[in-house]
C-alpha positions in Angstrom: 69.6 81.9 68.0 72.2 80.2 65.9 73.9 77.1 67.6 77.1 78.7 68.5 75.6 81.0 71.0 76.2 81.3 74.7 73.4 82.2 77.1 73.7 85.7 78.2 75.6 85.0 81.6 74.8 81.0 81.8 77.1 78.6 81.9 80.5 78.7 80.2 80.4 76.2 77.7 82.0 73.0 78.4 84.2 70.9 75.5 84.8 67.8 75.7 87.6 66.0 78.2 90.5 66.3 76.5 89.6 69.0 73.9 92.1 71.2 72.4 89.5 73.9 72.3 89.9 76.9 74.6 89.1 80.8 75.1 89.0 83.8 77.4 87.1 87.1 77.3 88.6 90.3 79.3 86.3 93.6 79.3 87.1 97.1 79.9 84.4 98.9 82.0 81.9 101.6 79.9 83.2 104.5 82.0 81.7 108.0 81.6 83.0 111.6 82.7 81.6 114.3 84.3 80.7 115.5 80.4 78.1 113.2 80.8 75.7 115.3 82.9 75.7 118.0 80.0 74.8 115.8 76.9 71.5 114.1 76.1 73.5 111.0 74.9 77.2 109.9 75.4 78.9 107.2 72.8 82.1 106.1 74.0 83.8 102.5 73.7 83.6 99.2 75.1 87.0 97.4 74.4 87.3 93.5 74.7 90.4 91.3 74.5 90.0 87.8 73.1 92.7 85.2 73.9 92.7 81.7 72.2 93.7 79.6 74.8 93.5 76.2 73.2 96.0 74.3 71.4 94.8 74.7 67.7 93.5 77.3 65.5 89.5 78.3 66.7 86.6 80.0 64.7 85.8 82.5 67.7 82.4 84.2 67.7 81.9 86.9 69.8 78.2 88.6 71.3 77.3 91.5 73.7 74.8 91.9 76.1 73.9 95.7 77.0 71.7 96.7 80.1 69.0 99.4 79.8 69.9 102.7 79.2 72.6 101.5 76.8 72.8 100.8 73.1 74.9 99.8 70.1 76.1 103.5 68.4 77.0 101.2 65.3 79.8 98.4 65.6 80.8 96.9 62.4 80.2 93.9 62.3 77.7 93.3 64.8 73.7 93.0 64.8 71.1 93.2 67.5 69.4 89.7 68.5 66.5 91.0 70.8 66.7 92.1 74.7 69.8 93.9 74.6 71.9 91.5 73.0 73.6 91.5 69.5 75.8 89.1 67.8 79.0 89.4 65.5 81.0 87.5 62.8 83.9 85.6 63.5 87.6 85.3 63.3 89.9 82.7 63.0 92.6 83.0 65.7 95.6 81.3 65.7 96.8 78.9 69.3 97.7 81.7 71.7 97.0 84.3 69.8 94.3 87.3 71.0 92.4 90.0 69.2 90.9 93.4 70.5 87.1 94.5 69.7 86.1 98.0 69.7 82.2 97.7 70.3 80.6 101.4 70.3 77.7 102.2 72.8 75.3 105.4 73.4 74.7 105.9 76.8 71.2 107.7 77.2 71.0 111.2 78.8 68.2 109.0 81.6 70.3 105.8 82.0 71.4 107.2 85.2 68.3 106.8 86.6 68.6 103.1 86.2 72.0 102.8 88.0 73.8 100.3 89.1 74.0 99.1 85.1 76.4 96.2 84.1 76.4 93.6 81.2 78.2 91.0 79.4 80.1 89.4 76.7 80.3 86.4 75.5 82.8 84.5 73.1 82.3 80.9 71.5 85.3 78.9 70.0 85.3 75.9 67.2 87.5 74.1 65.3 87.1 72.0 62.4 87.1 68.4 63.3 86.6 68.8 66.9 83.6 67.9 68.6 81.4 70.6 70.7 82.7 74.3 71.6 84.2 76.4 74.0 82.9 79.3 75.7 83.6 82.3 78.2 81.9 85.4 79.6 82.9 88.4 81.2 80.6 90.9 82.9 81.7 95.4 82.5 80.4 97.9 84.8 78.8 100.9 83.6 80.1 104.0 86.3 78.3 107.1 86.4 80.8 110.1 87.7 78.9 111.5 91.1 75.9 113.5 89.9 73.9 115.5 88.7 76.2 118.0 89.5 74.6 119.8 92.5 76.1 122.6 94.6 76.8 122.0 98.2 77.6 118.0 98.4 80.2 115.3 97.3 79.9 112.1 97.1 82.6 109.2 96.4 82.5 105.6 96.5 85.2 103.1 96.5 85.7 99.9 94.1 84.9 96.6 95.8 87.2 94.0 95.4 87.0 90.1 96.6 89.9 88.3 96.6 91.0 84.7 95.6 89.3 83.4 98.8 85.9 84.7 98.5 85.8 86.5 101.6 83.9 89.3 102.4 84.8 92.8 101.3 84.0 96.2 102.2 82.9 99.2 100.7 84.0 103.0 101.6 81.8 105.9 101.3 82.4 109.4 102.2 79.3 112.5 101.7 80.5 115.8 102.1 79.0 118.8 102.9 80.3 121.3 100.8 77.7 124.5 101.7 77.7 127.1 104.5 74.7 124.8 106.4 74.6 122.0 108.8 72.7 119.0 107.2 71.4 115.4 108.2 73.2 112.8 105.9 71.7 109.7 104.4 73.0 107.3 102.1 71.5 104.5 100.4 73.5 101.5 98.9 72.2 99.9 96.0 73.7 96.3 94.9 73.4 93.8 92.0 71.7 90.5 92.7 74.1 87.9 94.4 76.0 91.0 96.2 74.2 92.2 99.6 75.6 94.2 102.7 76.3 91.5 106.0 76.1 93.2 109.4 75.1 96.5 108.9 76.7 99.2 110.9 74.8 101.5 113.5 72.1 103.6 111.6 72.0 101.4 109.0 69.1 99.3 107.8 67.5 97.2 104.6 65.6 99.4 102.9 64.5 97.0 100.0 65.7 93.9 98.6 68.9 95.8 97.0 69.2 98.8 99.0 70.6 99.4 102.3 69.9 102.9 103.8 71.8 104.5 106.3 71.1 107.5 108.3 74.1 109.6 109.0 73.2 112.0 111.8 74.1 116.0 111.2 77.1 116.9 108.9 78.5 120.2 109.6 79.1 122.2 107.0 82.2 121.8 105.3 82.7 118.6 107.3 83.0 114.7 105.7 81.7 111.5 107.1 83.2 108.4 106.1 80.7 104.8 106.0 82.1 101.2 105.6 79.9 98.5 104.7 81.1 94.4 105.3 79.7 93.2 101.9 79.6 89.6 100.5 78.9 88.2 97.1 77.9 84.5 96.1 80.1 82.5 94.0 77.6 83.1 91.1 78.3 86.9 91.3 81.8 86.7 91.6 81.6 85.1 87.9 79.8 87.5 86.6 81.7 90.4 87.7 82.8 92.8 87.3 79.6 94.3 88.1 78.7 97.6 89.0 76.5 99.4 92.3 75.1 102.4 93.1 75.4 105.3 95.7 73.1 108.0 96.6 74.0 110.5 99.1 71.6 113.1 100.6 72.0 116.1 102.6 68.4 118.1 104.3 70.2 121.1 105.5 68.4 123.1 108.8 67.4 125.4 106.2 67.4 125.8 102.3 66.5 122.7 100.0 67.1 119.0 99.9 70.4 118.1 98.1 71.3 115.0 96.4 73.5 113.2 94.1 74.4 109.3 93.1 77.3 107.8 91.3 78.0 103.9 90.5 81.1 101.9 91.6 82.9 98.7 90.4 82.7 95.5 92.1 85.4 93.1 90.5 86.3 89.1 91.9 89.9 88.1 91.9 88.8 84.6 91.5 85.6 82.0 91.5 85.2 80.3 94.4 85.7 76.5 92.6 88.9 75.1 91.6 88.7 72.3 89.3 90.7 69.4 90.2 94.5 68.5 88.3 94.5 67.4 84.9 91.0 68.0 84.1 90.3 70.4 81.1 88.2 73.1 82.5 86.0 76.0 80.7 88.1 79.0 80.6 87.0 81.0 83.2 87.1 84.9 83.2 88.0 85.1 87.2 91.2 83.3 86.8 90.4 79.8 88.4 93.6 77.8 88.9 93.6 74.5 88.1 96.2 72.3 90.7 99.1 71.2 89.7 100.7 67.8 90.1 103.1 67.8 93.0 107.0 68.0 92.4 108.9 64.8 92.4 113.1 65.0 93.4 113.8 64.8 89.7 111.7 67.4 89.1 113.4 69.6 91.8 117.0 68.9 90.8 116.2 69.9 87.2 115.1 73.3 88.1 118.0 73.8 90.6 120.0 72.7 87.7 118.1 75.0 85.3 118.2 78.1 87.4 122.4 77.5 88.4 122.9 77.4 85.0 120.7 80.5 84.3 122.5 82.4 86.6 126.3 81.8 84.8 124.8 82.8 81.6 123.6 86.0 83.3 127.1 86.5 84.7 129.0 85.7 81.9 126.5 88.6 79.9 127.4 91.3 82.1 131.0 90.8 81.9 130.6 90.9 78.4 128.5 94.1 78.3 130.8 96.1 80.9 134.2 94.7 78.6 132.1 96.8 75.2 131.1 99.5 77.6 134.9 100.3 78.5 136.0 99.2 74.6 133.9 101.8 72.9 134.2 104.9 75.5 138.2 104.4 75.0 137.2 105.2 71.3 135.1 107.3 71.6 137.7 109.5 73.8 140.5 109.0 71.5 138.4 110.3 68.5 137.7 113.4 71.0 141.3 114.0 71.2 142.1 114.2 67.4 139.0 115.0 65.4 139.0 119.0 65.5 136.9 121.2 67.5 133.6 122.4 66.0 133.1 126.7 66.6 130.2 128.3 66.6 129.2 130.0 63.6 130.4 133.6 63.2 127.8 136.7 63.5 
């Protein structure tokens, strides 16, 4: 692999204290629709922004990661590099400035059967003149719709979210019997590596090292049960998300056959878990991480007091000013009413 290029969801790469070089990679999710279930393949779009975040024009490379099920349907631009990863030119991108990337995907008619699915990019930044690079990742989520389509159930999952402090979460789910028959529920949770399910509720049980089964009881028909699940995710996971799971509900009516369906949801992190301490350049990371600031000194304080007072007159002054050409041009505009002449209607 050429020098430039980032390990698919390793480190961010660091540039040197002090280096003007920065940049940040934001991902859609690959999201599919309930067409899906009717095609033997589905290409749709994976869009990426690209933000250069340093100080200094950058030479910005970007490179994709796609998980099994998935490939490239032809991006411009862009060739594979072995194991589901392919690599693309670069462009020069101006301090602050970002760039969008269209990178088509064909989502197999089977990749279902693999969910959860997720993968990465990965961007690289140099400069001319400066020493070493800079480097960011961002995990998408590929979400299946509930499916195959089967009469007599419903499934829905919610998106998990952990917040800036890293604490757990919880996922909703909710099977629904949909038919004219009473049915025993089950449910089994399936999670990416670094995300498991902490204190499982009653009925609920491991059922592998990424699944979590539980057993529902009877679900009359016509009748939904709800299931919340305390989930965590290590500091590592949180970076990599978003990331996607997987849901797969089950209903074994009293009589008639077995029905089931499965769908993926997103798992997203507000923030990693680290903060890296003030004035040290950090790797710009995907989750937001907020550097600390210096604390305020008096000076510092008056200024903006001074700053926002005199804010606030300007603001005043501006409405005056816009109410006083408001009045000016509706007393024109009522004058000309008064003397221009009265249009008719055409005659018939």
């Amino acid at each position: 692999a050429p020098w430039w290029w980032a390990p698919v969801r390793g480190p961010w790469l660091s540039a040197p204290a002090g280096s003007p070089l920065g940049v940040r990679v934001t991902t859609d999710d690959v999201v599919l629709t309930p067409a899906y279930w009717n095609a033997d393949s589905t290409v749709t779009t994976l869009r990426v922004t690209v933000t250069n975040t340093g100080s200094r024009p950058e030479l910005i490379r970007l490179g994709y990661t796609l998980p099994p099920g998935l490939t490239d349907a032809g991006t411009p631009g862009c060739a594979p590099a072995g194991g589901g990863s392919h690599r693309c030119g670069g462009w020069t991108t101006a301090a602050g400035a970002q760039f969008r990337a269209s990178i088509r995907v064909r989502v197999a008619g089977t990749a279902w059967r693999s969910m959860p699915l997720s993968g990465s990019v990965q961007v690289t930044a140099t400069a001319p003149g400066v020493a070493g690079a800079a480097g960011d990742d961002e995990g998408f989520a590929v979400l299946f719709p509930p499916g195959p389509p089967v009469p007599g159930i419903s499934l829905r999952a919610d998106e998990v979210l952990f917040d800036i402090s890293g604490a757990p979460s919880t996922l909703g789910v909710r099977l629904g019997n949909t038919g004219e028959v009473d049915a025993a529920g089950r449910v089994d949770v399936v999670l990416p590596a670094g995300v498991t399910v902490t204190d499982p509720p009653a009925g609920c049980a491991p059922a592998g090292p990424d699944r979590t089964r539980c057993e529902l009881g009877t679900v009359p028909a016509g009748r939904t049960v709800s299931l919340s699940l305390p989930v965590t995710a290590s500091a590592e996971a949180q970076r990599r998300a978003p990331l996607a799971g997987a849901v797969v509900g089950r209903l074994d009516p009293r009589s008639g056959r077995d029905r089931q369906v499965q769908m993926s949801f997103r798992i997203t992190a507000a923030a990693a878990l680290a903060t890296p301490p003030a004035g040290t350049p950090a790797p710009t990371g995907s989750q937001g991480v907020v550097a600390a600031g210096a604390p305020a000194t008096d000076d510092d304080v008056t200024s903006v007091h001074r700053t926002a007072v005199t804010l606030i007159g300007v603001s005043g002054l501006l409405v005056v000013l816009a109410l006083a050409l408001a009045t000016t041009s509706l007393r024109r505009r009522m004058g000309a009413a008064a003397v221009d002449p009265v249009a008719r209607p055409a005659e018939e």
